[in-house]
N, CA, C and O atoms as CSV, one atom per row, in Angstrom:
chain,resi,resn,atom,element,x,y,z
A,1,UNK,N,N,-9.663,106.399,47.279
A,1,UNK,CA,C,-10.506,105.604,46.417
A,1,UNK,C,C,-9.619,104.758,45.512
A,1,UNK,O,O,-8.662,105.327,44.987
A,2,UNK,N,N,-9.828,103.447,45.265
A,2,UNK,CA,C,-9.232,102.781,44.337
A,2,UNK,C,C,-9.516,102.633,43.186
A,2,UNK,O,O,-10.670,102.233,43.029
A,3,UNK,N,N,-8.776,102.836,42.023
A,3,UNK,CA,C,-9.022,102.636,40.888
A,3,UNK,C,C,-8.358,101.811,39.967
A,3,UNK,O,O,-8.134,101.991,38.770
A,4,UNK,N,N,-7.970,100.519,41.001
A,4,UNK,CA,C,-7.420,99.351,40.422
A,4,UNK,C,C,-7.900,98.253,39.264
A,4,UNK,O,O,-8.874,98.377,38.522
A,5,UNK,N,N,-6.959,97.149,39.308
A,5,UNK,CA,C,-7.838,96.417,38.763
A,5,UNK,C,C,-8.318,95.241,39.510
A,5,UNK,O,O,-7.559,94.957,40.437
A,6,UNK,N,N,-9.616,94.263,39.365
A,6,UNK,CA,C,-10.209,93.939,40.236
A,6,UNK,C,C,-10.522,92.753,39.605
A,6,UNK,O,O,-11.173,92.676,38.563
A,7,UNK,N,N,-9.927,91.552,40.412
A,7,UNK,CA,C,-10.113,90.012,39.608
A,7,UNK,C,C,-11.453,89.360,39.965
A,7,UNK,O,O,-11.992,89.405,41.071
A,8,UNK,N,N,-11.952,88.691,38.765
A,8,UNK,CA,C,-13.448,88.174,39.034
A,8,UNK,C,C,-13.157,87.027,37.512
A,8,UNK,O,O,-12.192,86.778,36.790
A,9,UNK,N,N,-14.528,86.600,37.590
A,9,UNK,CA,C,-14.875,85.008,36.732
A,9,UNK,C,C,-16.146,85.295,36.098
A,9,UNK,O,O,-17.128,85.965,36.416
A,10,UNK,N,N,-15.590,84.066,34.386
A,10,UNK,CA,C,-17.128,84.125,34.179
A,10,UNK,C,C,-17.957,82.827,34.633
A,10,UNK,O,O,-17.368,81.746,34.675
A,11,UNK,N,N,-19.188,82.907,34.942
A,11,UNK,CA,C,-19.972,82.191,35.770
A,11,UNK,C,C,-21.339,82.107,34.873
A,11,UNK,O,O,-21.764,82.795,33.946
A,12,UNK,N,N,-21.838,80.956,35.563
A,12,UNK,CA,C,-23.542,80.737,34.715
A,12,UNK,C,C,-24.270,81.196,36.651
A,12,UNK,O,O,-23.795,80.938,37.758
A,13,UNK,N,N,-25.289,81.786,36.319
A,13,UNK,CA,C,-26.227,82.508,37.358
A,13,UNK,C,C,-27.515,81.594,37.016
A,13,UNK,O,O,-27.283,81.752,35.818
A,14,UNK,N,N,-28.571,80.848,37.009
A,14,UNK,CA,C,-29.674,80.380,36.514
A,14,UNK,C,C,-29.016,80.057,35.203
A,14,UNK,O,O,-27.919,79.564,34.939
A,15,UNK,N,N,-30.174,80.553,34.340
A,15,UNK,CA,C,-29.836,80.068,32.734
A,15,UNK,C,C,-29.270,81.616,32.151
A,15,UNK,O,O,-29.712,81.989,31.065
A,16,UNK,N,N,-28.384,82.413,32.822
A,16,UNK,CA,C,-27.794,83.407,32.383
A,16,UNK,C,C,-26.410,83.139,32.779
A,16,UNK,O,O,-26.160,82.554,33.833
A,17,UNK,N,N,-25.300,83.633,31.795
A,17,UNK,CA,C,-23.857,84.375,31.471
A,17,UNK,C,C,-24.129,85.113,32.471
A,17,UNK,O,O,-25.215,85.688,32.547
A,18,UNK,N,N,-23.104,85.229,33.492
A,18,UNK,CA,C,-22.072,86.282,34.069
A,18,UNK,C,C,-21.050,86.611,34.608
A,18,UNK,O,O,-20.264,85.685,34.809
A,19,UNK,N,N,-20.574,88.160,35.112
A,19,UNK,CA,C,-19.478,88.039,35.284
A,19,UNK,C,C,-19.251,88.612,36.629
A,19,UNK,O,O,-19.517,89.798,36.824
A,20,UNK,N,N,-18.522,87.450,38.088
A,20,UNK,CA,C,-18.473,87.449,38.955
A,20,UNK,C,C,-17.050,88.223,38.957
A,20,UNK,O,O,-16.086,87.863,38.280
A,21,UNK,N,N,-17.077,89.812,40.188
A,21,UNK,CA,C,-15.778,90.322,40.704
A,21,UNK,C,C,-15.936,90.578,41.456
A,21,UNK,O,O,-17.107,90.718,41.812
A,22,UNK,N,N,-14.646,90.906,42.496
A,22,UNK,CA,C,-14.399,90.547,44.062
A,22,UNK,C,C,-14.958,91.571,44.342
A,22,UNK,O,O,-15.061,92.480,43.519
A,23,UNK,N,N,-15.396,91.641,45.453
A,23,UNK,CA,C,-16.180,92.486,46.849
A,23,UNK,C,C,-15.565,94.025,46.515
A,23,UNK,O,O,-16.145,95.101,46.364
A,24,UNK,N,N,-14.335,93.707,46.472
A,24,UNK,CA,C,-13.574,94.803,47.240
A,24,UNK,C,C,-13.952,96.306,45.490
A,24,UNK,O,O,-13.534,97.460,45.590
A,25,UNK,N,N,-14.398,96.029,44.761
A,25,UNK,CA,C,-14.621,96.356,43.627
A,25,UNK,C,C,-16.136,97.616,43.755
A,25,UNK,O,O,-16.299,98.755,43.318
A,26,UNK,N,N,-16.988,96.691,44.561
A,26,UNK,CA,C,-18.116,97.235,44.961
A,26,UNK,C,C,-18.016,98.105,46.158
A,26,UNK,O,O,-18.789,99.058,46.261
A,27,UNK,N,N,-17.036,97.835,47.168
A,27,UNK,CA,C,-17.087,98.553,48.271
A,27,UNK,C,C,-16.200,99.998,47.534
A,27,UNK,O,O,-16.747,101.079,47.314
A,28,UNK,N,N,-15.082,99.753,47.311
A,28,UNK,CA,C,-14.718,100.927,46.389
A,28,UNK,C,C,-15.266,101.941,45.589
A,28,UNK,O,O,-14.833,103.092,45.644
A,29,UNK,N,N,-16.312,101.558,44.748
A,29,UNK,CA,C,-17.467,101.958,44.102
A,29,UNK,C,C,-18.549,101.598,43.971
A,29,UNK,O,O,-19.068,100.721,43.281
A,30,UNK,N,N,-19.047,102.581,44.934
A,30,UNK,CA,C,-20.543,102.170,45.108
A,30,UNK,C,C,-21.374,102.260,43.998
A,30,UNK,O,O,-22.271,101.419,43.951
A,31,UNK,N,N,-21.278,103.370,42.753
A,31,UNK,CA,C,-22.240,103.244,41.840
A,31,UNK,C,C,-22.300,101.647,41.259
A,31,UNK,O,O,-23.338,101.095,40.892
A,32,UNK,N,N,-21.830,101.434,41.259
A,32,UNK,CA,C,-21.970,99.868,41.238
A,32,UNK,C,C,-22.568,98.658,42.333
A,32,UNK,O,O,-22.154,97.573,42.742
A,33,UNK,N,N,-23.556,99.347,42.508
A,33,UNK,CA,C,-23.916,98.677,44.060
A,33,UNK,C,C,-25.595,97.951,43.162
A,33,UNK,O,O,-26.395,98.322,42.302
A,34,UNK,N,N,-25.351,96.667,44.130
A,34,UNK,CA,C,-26.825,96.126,43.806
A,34,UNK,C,C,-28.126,96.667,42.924
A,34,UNK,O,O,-28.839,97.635,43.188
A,35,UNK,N,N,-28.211,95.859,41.927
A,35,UNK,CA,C,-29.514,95.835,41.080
A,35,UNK,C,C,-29.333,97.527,40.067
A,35,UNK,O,O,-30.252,97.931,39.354
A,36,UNK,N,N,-28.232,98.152,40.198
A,36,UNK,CA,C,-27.679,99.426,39.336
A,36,UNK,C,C,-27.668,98.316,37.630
A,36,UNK,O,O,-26.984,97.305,37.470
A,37,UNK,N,N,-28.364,98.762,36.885
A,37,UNK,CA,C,-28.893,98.827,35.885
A,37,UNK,C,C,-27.519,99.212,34.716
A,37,UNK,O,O,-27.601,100.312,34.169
A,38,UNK,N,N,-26.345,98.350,34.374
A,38,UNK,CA,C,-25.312,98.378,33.395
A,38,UNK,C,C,-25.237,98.434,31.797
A,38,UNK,O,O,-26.276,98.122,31.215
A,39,UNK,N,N,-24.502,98.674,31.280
A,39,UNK,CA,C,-24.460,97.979,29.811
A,39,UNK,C,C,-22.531,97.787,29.331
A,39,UNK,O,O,-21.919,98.768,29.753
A,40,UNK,N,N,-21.979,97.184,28.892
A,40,UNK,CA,C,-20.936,96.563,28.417
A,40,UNK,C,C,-20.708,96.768,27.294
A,40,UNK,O,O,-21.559,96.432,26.471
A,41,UNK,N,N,-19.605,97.329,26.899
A,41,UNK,CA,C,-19.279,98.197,25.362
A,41,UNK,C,C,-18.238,97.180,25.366
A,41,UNK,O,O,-17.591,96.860,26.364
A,42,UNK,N,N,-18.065,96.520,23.805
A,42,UNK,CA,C,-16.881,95.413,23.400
A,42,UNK,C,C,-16.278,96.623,23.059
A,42,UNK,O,O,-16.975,97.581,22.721
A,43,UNK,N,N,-14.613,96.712,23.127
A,43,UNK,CA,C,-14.218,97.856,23.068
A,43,UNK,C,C,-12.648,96.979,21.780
A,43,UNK,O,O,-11.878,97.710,21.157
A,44,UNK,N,N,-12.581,95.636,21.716
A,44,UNK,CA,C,-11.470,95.288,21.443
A,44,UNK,C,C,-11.494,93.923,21.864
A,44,UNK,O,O,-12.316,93.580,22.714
A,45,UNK,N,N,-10.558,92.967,21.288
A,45,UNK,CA,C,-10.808,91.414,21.741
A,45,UNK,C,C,-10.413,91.168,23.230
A,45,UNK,O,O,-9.246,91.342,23.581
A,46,UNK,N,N,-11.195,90.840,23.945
A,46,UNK,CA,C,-10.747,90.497,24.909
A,46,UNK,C,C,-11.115,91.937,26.275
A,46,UNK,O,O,-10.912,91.892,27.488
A,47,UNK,N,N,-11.506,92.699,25.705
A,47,UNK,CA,C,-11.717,94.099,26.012
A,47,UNK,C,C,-13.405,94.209,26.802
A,47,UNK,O,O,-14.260,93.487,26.289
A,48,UNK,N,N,-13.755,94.924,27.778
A,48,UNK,CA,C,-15.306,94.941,27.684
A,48,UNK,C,C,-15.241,96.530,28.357
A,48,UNK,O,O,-14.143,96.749,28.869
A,49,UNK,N,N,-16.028,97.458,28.432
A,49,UNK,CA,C,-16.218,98.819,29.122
A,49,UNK,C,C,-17.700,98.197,29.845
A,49,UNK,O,O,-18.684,97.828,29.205
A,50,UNK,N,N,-17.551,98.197,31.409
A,50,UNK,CA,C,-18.699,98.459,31.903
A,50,UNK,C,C,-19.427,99.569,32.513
A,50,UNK,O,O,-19.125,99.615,33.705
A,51,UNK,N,N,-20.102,100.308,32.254
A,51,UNK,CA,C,-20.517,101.505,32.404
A,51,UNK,C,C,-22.271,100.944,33.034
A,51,UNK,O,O,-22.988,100.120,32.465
A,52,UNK,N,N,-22.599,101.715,34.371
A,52,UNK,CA,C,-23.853,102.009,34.904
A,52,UNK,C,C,-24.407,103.394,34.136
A,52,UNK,O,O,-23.949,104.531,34.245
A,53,UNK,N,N,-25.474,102.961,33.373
A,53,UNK,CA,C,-26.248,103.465,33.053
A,53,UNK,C,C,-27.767,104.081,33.695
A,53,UNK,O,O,-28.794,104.281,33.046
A,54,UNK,N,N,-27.656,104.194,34.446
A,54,UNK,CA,C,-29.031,104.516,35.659
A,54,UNK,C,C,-28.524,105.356,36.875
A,54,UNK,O,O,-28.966,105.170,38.009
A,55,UNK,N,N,-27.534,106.330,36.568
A,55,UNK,CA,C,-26.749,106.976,37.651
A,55,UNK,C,C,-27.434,108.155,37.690
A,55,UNK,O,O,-26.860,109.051,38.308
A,56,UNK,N,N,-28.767,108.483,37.086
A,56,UNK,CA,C,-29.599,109.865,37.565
A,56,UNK,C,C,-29.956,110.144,35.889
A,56,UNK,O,O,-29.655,109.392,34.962
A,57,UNK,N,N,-30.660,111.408,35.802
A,57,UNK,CA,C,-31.464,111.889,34.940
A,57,UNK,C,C,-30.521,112.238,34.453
A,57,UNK,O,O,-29.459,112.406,35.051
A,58,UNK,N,N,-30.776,112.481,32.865
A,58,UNK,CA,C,-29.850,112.967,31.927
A,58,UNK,C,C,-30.599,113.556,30.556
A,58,UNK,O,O,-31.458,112.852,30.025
A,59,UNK,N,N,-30.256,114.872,29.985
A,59,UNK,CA,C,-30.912,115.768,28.960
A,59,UNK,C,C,-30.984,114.885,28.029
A,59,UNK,O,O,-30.046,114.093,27.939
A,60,UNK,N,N,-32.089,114.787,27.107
A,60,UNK,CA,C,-32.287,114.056,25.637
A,60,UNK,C,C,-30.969,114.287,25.121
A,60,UNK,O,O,-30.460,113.335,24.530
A,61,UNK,N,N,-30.047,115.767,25.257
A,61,UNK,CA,C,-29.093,115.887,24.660
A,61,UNK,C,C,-27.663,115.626,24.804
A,61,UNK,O,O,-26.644,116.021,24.238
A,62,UNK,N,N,-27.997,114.656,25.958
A,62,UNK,CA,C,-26.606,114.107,26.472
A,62,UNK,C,C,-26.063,112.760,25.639
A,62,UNK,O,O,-25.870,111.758,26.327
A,63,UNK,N,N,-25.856,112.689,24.484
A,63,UNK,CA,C,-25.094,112.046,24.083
A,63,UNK,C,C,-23.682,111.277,24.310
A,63,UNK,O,O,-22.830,111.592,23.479
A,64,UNK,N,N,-23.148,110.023,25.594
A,64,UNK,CA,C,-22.099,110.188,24.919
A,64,UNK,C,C,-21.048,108.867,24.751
A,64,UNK,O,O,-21.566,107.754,24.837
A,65,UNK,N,N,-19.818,108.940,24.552
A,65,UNK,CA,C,-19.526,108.155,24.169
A,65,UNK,C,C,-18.505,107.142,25.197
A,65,UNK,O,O,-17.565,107.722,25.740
A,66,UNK,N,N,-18.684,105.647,25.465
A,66,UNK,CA,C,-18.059,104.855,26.748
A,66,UNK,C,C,-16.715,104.794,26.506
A,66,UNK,O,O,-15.879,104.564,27.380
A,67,UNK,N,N,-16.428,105.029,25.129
A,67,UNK,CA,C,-14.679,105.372,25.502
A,67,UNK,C,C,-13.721,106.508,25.465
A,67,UNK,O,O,-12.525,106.667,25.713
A,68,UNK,N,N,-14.926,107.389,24.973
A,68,UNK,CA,C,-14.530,108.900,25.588
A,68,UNK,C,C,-14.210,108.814,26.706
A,68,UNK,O,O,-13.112,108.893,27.257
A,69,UNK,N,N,-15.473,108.600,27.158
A,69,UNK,CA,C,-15.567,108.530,28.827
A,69,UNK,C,C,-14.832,107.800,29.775
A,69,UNK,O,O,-14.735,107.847,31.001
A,70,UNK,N,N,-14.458,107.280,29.101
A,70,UNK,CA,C,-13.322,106.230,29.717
A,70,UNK,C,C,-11.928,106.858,29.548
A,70,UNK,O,O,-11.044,106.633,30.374
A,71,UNK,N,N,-11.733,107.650,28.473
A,71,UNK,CA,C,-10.336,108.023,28.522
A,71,UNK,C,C,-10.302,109.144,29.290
A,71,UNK,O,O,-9.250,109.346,29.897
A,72,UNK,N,N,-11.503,110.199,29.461
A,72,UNK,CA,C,-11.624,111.154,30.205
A,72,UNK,C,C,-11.627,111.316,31.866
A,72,UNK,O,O,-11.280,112.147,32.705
A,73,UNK,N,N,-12.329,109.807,31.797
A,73,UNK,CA,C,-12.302,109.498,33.674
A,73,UNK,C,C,-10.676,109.024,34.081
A,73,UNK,O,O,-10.246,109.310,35.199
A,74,UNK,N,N,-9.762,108.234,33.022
A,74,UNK,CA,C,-8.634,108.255,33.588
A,74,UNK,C,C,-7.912,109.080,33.351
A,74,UNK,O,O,-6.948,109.093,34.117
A,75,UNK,N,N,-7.915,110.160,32.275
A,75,UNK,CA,C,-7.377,111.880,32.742
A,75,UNK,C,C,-7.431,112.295,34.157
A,75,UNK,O,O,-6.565,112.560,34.991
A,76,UNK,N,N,-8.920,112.264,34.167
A,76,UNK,CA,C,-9.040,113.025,35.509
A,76,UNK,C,C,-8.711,112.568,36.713
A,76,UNK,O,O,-8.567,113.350,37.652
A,77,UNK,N,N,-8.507,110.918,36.878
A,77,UNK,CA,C,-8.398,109.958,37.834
A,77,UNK,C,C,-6.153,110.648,37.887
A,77,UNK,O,O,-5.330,110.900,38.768
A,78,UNK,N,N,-6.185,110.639,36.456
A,78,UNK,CA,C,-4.392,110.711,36.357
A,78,UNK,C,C,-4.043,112.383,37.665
A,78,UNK,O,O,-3.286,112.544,38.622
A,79,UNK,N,N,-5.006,113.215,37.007
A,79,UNK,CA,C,-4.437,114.445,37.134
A,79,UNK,C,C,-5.150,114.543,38.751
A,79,UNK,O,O,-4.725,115.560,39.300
A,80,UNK,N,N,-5.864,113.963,39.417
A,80,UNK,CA,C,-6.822,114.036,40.613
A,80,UNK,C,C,-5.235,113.244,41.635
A,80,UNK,O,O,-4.742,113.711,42.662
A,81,UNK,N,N,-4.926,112.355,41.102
A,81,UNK,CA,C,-3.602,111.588,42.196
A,81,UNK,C,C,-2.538,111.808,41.870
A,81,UNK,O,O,-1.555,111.368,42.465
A,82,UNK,N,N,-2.473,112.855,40.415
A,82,UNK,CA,C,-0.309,113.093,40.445
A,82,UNK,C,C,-0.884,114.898,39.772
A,82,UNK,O,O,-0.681,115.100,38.574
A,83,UNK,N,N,-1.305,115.624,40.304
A,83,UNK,CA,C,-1.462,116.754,40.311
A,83,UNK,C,C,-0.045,117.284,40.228
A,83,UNK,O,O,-0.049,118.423,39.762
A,84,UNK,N,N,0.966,116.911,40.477
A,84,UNK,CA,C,2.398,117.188,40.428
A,84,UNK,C,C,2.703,117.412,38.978
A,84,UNK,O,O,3.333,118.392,38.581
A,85,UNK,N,N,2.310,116.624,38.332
A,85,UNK,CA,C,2.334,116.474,36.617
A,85,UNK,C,C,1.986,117.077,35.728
A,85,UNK,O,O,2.380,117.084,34.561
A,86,UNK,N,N,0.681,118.007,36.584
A,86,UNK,CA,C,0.192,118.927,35.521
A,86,UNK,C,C,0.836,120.886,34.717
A,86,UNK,O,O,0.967,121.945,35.330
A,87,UNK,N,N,0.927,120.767,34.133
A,87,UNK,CA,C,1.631,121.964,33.658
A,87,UNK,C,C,0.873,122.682,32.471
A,87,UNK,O,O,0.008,122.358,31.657
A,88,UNK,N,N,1.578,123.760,32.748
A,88,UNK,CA,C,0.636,124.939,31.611
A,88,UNK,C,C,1.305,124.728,29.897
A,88,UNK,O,O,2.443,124.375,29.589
A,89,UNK,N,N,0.223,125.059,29.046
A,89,UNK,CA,C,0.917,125.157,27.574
A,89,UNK,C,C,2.141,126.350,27.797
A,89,UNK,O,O,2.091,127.443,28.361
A,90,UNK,N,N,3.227,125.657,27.115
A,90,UNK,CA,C,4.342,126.802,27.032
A,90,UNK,C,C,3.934,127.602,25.835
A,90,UNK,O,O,3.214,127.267,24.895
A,91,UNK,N,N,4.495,128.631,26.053
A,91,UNK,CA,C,4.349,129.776,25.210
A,91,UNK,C,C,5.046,129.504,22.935
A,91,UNK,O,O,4.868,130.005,21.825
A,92,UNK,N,N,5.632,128.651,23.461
A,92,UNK,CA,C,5.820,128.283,22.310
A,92,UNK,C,C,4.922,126.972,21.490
A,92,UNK,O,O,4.689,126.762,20.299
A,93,UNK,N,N,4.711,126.537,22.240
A,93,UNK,CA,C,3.522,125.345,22.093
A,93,UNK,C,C,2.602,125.764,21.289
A,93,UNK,O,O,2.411,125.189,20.218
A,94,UNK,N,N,1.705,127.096,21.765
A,94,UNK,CA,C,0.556,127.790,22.092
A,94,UNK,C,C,0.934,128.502,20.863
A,94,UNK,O,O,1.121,127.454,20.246
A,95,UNK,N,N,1.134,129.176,20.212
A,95,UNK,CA,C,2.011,129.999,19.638
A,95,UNK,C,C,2.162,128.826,17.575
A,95,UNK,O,O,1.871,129.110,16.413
A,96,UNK,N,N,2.778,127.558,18.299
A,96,UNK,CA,C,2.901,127.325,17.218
A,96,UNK,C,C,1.659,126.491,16.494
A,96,UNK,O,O,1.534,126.190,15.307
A,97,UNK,N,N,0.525,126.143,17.959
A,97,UNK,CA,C,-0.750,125.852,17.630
A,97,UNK,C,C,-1.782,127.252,17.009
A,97,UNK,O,O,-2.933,127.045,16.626
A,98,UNK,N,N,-1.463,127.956,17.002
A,98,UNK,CA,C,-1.852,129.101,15.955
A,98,UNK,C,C,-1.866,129.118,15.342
A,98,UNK,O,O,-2.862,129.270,14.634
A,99,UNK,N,N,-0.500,128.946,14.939
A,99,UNK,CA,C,0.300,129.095,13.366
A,99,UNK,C,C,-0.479,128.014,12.319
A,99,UNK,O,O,-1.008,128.395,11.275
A,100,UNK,N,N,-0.460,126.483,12.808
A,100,UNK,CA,C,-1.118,125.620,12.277
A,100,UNK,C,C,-2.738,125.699,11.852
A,100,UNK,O,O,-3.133,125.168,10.814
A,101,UNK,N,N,-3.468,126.285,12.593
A,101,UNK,CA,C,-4.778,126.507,12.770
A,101,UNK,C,C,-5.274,127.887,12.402
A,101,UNK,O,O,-6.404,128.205,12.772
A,102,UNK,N,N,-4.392,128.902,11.574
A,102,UNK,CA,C,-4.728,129.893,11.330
A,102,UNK,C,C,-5.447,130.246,10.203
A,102,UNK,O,O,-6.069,131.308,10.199
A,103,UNK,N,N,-5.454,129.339,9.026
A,103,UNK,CA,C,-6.416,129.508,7.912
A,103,UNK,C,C,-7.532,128.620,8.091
A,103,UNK,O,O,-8.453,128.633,7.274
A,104,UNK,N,N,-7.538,127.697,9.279
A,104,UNK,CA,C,-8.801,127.292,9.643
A,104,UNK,C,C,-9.721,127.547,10.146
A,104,UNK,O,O,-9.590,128.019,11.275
A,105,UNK,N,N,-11.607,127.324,9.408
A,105,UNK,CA,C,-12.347,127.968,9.697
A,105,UNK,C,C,-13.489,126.977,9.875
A,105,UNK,O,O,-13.704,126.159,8.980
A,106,UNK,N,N,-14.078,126.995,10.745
A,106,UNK,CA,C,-14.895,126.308,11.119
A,106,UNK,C,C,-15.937,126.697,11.922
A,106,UNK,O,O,-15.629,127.623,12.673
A,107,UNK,N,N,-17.316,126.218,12.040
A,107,UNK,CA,C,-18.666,126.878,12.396
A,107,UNK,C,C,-19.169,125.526,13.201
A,107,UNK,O,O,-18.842,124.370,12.932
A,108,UNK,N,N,-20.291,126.090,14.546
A,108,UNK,CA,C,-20.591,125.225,15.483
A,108,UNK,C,C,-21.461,124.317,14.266
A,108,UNK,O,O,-21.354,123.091,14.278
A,109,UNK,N,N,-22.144,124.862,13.439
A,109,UNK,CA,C,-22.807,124.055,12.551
A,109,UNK,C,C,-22.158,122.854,11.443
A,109,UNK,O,O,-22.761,122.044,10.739
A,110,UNK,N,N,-21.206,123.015,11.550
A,110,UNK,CA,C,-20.252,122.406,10.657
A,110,UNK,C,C,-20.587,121.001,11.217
A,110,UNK,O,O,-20.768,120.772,12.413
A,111,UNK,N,N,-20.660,119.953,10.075
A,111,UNK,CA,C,-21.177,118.326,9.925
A,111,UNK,C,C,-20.082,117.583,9.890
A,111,UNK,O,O,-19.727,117.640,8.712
A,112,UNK,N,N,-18.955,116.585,10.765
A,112,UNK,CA,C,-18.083,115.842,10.343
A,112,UNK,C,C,-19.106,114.698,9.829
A,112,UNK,O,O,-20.096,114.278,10.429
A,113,UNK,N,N,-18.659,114.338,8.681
A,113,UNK,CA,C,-19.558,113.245,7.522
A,113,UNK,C,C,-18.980,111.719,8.515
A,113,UNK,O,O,-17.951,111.606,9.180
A,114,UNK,N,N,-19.792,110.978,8.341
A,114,UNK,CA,C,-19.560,109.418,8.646
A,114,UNK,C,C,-18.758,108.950,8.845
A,114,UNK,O,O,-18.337,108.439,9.883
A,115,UNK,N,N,-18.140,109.082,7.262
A,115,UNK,CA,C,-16.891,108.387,7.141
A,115,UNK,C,C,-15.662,108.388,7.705
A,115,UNK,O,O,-14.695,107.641,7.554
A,116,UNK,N,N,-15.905,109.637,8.588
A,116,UNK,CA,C,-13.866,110.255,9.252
A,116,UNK,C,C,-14.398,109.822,10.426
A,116,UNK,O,O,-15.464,110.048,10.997
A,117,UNK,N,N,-13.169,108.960,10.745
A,117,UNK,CA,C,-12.766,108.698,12.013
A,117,UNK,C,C,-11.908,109.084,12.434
A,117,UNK,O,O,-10.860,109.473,11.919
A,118,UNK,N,N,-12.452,108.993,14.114
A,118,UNK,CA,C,-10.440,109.672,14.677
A,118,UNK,C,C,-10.012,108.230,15.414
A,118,UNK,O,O,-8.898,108.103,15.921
């Protein structure tokens, strides 16, 4: 499967903006196949996330976020084609992530407020 990048144009369609990319984009990934129902996250200048939104049913409680998801699909895209790369926490790693996190206490109920970003 390819998970390249894939050159296309912007174009007027009727009296609509859009954005024309090569074939080989769609044959690669089909969720992207005819009349699939999108939305486009500005992510940065020059930047766009296109994400299909109509890929099956989903819980009221599925919240989530297109550049999570985006950094998560190329994790998995990373670790799915260089599986060679992946390795366990060393024992000291693990160990000194304890140490740091040991007077911390925190509850599933716990509210991060508005204002903090990561």
């Amino acid at each position: 499967m390819s998970h390249g990048k894939f050159a296309g144009s912007i174009t007027t369609v009727g009296t609509s903006e859009a954005i024309r990319l090569e074939k080989e984009l769609f044959r690669a990934h089909p969720e992207f196949r005819q009349k699939a129902k999108v939305q486009a996250s500005y992510i940065a200048h020059g930047k766009l996330l296109i994400s299909v939104i109509d890929d099956g049913p989903k819980s009221s409680s599925e919240e989530s976020d297109p550049l999570v998801d985006a950094f998560l699909g190329l994790i998995a895209n990373d670790i799915s084609n260089n599986p060679r790369r992946v390795k366990g926490l060393s024992k000291s790693i693990a160990s000194r992530g304890s140490k740091l996190a040991k007077h911390v206490v925190v509850s599933d109920a716990d509210v991060i407020p508005d204002d903090v970003t990561f």
